[in-house]
N, C-alpha and C positions, 0 to 999 in steps of 0.2 A: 701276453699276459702282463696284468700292471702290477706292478713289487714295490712295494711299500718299505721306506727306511726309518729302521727304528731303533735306537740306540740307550737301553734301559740301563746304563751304565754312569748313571747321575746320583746324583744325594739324594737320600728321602726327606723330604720339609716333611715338618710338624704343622699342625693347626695355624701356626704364627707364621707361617710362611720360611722360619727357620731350620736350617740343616739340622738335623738331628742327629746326637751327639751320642754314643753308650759307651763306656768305658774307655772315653779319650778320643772314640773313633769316630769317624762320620759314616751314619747307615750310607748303602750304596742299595739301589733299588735291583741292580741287577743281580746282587748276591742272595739278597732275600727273595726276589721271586724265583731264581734257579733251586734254592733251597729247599723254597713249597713245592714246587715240580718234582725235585727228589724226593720227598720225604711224603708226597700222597700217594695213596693206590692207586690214580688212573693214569692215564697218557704211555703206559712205558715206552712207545712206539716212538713217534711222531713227538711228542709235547717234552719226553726226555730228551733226542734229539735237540730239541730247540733250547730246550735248559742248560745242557754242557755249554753252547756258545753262550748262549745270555749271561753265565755266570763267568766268562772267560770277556767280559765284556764289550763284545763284537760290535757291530755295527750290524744287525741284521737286514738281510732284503725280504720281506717276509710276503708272499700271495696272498689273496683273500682269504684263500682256506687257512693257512696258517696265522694270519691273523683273527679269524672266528673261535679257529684251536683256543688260543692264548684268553683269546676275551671270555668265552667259556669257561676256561679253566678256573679264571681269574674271579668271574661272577659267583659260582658254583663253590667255593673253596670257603668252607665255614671259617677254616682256622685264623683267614686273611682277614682284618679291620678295615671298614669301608675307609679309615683313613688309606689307607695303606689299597686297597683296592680303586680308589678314589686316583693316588698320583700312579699307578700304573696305568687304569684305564684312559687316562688323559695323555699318555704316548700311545695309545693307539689309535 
């Protein structure tokens, strides 16, 4: 089975292609999508799972199925700005 490496533990760029800054801090991509994982109704399974290490910013090896998981989630999540859906989907 072929595993995919994917490591969402980067900066979020803005529009300008600049790191994105909020209160001194630089966004990290992997805290904010582990954040919407916790904080939506679906996945508690599987997609939680996957959110504890994403936000502990692991190196994932993730299968097909758990990367469709993620991309789903990622598509389907109103609360998420296509910016912000935009530089997640572009690591997978």
């Amino acid at each position: 089975m072929n595993k995919k490496k994917i490591n969402f533990n980067v900066p979020f760029k803005g529009l300008d292609d600049e790191v994105v800054i909020e209160n001194g801090q630089e966004l990290n991509l992997s805290q904010i999508l582990a954040s919407r994982i916790a904080y939506s109704n679906r996945g508690a399974g599987k997609l939680m799972f996957l959110g504890f290490d994403i936000y502990k910013g692991h190196e994932l090896e993730l299968d097909n199925s758990d990367v469709s998981l993620l991309r789903n989630f990622v598509e389907e999540d109103e609360a998420m700005t296509n910016l912000l859906k935009y530089r997640i989907l572009e690591l997978l």
